[in-house]
C-alpha positions as CSV (number, residue, x, y, z in Angstrom):
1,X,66.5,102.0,82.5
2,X,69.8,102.7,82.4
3,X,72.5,99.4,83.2
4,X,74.9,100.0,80.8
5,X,77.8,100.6,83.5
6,X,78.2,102.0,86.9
7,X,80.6,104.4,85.7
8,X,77.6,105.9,84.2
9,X,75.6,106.7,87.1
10,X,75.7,110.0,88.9
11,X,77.3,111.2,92.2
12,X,75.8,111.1,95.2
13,X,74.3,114.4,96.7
14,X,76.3,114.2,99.3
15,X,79.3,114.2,97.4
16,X,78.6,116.9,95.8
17,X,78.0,118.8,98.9
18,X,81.6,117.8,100.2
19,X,82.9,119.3,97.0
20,X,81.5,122.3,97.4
21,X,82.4,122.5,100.8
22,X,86.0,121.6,99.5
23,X,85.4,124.8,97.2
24,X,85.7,127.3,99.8
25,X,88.6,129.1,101.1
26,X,92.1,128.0,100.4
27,X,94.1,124.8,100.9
28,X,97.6,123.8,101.0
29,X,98.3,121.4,97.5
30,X,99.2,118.1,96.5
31,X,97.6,116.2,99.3
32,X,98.8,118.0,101.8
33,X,95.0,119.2,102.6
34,X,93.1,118.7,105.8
35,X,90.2,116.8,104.3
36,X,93.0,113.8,103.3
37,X,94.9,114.2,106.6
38,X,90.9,112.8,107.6
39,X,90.7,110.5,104.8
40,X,94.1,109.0,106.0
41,X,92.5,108.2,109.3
42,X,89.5,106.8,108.0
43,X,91.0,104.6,105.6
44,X,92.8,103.0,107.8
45,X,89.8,102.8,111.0
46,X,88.1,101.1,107.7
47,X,90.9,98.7,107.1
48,X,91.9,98.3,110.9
49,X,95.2,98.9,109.3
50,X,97.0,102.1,111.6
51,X,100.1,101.8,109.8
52,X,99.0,101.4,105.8
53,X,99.9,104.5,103.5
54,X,97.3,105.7,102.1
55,X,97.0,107.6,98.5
56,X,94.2,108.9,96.2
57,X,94.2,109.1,92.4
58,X,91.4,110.1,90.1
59,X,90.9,106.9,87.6
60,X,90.7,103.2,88.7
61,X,93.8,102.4,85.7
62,X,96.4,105.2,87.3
63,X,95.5,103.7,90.9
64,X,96.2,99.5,89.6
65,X,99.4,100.8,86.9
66,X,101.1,102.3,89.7
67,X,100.2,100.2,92.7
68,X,101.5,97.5,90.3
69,X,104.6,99.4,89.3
70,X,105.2,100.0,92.8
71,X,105.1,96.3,93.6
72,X,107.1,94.9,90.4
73,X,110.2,95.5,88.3
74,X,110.6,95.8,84.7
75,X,112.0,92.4,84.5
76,X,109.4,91.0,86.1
77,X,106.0,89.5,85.1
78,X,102.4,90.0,86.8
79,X,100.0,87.1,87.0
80,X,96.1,87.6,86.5
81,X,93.5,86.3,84.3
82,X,93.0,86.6,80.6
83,X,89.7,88.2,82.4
84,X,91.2,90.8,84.4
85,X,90.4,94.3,84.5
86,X,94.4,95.4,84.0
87,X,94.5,92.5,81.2
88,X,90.7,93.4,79.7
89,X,90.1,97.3,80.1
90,X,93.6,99.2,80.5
91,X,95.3,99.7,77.3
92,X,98.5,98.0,78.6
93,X,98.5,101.1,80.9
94,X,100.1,98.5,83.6
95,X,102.7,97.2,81.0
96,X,103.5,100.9,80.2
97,X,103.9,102.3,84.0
98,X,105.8,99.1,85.3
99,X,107.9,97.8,82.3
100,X,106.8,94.4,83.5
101,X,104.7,92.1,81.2
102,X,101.3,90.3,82.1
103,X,100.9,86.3,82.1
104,X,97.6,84.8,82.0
105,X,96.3,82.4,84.8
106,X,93.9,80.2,83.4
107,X,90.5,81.1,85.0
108,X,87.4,78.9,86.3
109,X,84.1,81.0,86.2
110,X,86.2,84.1,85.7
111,X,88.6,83.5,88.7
112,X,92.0,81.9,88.9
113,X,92.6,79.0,91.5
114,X,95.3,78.1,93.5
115,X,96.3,75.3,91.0
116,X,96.3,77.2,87.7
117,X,98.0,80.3,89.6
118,X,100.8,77.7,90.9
119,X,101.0,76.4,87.4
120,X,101.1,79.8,85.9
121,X,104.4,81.0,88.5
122,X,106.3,77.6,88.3
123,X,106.5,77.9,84.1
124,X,107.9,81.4,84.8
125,X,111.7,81.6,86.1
126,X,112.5,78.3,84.4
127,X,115.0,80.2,81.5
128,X,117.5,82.6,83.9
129,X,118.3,85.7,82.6
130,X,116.7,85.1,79.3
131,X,113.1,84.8,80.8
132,X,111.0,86.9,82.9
133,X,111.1,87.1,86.7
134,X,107.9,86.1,88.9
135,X,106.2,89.2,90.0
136,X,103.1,90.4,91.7
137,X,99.4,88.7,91.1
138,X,96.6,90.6,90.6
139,X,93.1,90.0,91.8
140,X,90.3,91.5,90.4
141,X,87.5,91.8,93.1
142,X,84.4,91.8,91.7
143,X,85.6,89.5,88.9
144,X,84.6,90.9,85.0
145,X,81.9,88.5,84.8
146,X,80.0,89.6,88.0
147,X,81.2,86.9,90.4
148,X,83.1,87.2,93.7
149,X,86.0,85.3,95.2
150,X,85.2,84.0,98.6
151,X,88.0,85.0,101.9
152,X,88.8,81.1,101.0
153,X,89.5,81.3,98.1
154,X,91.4,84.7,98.1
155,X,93.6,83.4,101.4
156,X,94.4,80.0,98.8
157,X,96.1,82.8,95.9
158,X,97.6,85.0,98.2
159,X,99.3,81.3,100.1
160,X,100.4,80.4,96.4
161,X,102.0,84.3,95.9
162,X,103.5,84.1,99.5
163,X,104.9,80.4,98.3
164,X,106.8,82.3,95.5
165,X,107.9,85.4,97.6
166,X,105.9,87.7,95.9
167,X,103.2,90.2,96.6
168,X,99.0,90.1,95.7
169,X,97.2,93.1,94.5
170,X,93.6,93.6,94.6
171,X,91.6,95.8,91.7
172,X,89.3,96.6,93.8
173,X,87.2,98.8,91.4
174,X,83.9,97.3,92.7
175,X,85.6,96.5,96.4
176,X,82.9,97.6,97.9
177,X,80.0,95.6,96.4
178,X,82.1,92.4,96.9
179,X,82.0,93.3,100.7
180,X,78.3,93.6,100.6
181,X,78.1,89.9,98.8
182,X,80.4,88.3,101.1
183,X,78.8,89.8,104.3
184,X,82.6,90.5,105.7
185,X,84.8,93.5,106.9
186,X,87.4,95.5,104.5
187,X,89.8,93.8,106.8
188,X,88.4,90.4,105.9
189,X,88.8,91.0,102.4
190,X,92.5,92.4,102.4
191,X,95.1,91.8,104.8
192,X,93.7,89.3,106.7
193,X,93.2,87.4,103.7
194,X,97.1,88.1,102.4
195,X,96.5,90.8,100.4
196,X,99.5,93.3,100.0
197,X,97.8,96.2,98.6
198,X,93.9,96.9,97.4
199,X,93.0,99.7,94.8
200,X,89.6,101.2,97.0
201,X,87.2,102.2,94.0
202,X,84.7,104.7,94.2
203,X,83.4,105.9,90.9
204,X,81.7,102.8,90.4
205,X,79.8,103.7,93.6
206,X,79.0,107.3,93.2
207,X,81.9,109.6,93.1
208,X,82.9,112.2,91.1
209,X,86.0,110.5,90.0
210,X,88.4,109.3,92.8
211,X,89.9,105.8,93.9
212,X,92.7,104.9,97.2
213,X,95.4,103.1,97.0
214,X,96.3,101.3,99.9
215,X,99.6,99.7,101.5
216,X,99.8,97.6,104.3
217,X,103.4,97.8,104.5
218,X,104.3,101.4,104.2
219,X,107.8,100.9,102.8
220,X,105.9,101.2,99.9
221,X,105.1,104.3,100.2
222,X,107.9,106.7,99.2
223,X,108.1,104.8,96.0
224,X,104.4,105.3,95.4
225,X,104.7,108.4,95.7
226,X,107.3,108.8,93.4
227,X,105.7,107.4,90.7
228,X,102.8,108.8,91.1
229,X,103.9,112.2,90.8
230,X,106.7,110.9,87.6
231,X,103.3,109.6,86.1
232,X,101.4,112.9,86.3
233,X,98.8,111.7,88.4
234,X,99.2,114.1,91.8
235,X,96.7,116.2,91.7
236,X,98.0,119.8,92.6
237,X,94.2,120.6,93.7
238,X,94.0,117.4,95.6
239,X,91.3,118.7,98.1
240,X,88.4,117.7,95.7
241,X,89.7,113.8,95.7
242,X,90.1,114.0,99.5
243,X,86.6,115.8,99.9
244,X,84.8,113.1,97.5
245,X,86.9,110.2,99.2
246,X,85.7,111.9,102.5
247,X,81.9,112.2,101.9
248,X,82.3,108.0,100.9
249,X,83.7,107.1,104.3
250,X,80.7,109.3,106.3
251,X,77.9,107.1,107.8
252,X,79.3,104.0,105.6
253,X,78.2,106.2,102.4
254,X,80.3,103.9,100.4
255,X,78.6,100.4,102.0
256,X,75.0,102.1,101.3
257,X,75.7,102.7,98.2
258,X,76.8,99.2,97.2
259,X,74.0,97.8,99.1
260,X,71.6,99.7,96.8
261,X,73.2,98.5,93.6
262,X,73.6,94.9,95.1
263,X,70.0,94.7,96.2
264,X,69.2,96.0,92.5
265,X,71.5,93.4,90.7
266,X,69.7,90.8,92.5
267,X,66.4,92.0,92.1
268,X,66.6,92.5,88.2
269,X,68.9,88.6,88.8
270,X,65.9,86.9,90.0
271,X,63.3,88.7,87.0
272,X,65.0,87.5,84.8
273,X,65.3,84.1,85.7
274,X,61.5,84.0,85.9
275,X,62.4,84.1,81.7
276,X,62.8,80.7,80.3
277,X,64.6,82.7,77.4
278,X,67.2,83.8,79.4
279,X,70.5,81.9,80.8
280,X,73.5,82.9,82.8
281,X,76.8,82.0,81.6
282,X,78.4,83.2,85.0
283,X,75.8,83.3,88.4
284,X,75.6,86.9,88.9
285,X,76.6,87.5,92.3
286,X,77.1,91.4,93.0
287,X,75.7,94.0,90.6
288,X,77.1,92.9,87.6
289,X,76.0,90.0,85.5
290,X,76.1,88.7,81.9
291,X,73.0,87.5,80.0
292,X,72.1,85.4,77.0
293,X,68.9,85.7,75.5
294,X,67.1,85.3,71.8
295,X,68.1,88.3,69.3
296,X,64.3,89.6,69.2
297,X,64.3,90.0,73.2
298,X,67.3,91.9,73.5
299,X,65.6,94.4,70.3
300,X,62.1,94.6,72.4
301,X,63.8,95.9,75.8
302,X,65.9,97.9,74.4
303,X,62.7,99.7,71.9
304,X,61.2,99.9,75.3
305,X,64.0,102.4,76.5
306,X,66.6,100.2,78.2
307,X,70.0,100.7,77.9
308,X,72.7,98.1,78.2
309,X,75.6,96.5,76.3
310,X,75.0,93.8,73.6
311,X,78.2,91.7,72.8
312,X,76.8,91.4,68.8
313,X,75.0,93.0,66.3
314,X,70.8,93.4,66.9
315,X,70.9,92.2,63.0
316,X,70.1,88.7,61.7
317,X,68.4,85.7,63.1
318,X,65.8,86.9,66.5
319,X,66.0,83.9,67.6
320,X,69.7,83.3,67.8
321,X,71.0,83.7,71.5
322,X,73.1,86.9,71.8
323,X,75.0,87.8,75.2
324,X,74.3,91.7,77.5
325,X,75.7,92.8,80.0
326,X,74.1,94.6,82.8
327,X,75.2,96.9,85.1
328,X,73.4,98.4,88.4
329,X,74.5,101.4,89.9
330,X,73.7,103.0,93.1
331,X,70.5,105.0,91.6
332,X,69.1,102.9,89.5
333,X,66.9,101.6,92.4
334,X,63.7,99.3,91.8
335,X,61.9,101.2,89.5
336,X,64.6,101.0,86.5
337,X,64.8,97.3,87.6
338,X,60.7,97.3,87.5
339,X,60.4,98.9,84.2
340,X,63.4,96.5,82.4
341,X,61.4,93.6,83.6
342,X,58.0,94.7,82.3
343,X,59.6,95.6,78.9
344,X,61.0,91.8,79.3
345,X,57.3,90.7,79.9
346,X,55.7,92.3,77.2
């Protein structure tokens, strides 16, 4: 009963295999493998995209920091939510690759809209040289709170960027789960949509440790490539990204294993709203979701072996409504889900 995070879950098998494989023999360095000369192809099949450049880095906060630094300059600022992964979670790692500042678009169950993004990007460039210069926005795709912005809604922001001359990133950390929600293609969800450039994730969704970064317009890509290696993030051994990046794209490894955490989320979604204990301050819509529920419930599941966050202490009043978060990974499968809710039942 594990749903503290999907970074927590294992690899899959067949990863692990690929890495092996990877193991053998020798390989030229620095991507220049064949596994990522495959991966290349792949990545772009996936996207329908013959032309994007293509990269892999190990962590989800080197791929966004220098996708972002890529995009921006230091004078610049990037738009996103107060919510945002790169705002939330990355230790002003894209502040400290770009030299360009984050501004805060008000959000609306954890995603920004085309009014408070436009109202965000016309205060900006209002004081000349003595103010900051509009930049990239940044999209994270499944949102921190466990919902999912439509195609709609996405084509709306990336409109308002393209209104103000400037590019739209996606964290796509947990693309591939929002693909399994909305039913659509990774076409859909990117350039067809306006987006410039998507972080890929995978460790979320049971690699070893490897994410893409993807252009669409490959004038981007010398410059990527620059920073990546002036931010000590190419890999010399780069085979074992490619091979784990690799084993993801074969047989849609990467849309089976979102389906399983997806189907999961929902499953252990729909238990608990059998509770009348439990409310949802955002409608989980992917794998993630947030929970409120009385003090004592949270300290009976947990006694019964379940592992999750708590935002707030187990101590004081059990019937004071505290909020967890929830997390399904790709192995967590209906069992874990079966066993949370009977603990919930007790």
């Amino acid at each position: 009963m594990f749903f503290a995070s999907d970074n927590s879950g294992p690899a899959h098998p067949n990863v692990m295999d690929a890495m092996m494989r990877a193991n053998e023999g020798y390989r030229f360095g620095y991507g220049a493998d064949p596994e990522m000369d495959r991966v290349r192809d792949m990545i772009r099949d996936l996207f329908q995209a013959p032309e994007a450049a293509v990269y892999l880095v190990a962590t989800g906060t080197a791929a966004n920091s220098i996708a972002l630094a890529t995009l921006s300059e230091p004078w610049q600022t990037i738009f996103c939510t107060k919510l945002a992964h790169i705002n939330e979670d990355e230790c002003n790692a894209p502040e400290f690759y770009s030299g360009a500042k984050l501004t805060m678009v008000k959000d609306e169950n954890a995603k920004m809209t085309p009014d408070t993004l436009r109202a965000a990007m016309s205060a900006e460039e209002t004081r000349g040289v003595h103010g900051p210069q509009r930049g990239p926005v940044s999209i994270t795709q499944v949102t921190e709170k466990g919902t999912v912005y439509t195609l709609k809604e996405l084509k709306a922001l990336t409109d308002v960027a393209k209104e103000f001359g400037v590019a739209t990133h996606l964290d796509g950390a947990r693309f591939a789960n929002a693909i399994v929600t909305l039913g659509c293609t990774p076409a859909e969800m990117t350039w067809k949509a306006g987006i410039d450039c998507v972080c890929f994730g995978g460790t979320k969704n049971g690699l070893m440790g490897v994410e893409a970064v993807v252009f669409f317009d490959p004038q981007h890509a010398w410059e990527f490539e620059l920073r990546r290696k002036r931010g000590a993030h190419l890999f010399s051994k780069h085979r074992y990204l490619s091979a784990q990046m690799e084993a993801y794209l074969t047989d849609n490894l990467w849309h089976n294993l979102a389906t399983r955490a997806n189907a999961a989320g929902q499953r252990l979604a729909d238990g608990l709203r059998g509770s009348n204990t439990v409310t949802f301050p955002y409608e989980p819509e992917a794998n993630l979701m947030f929970f409120e529920a009385p003090r004592a419930l949270h300290k009976k599941v947990q006694a019964a072996g379940a592992q999750y966050y708590v935002m707030g202490s187990l101590d004081g009043d059990d019937d004071e409504m505290v909020l967890g978060r929830l997390v399904c990974d790709w192995s967590v499968g209906s069992d874990g889900v079966d066993a949370f809710l009977a603990a919930l039942k007790s």
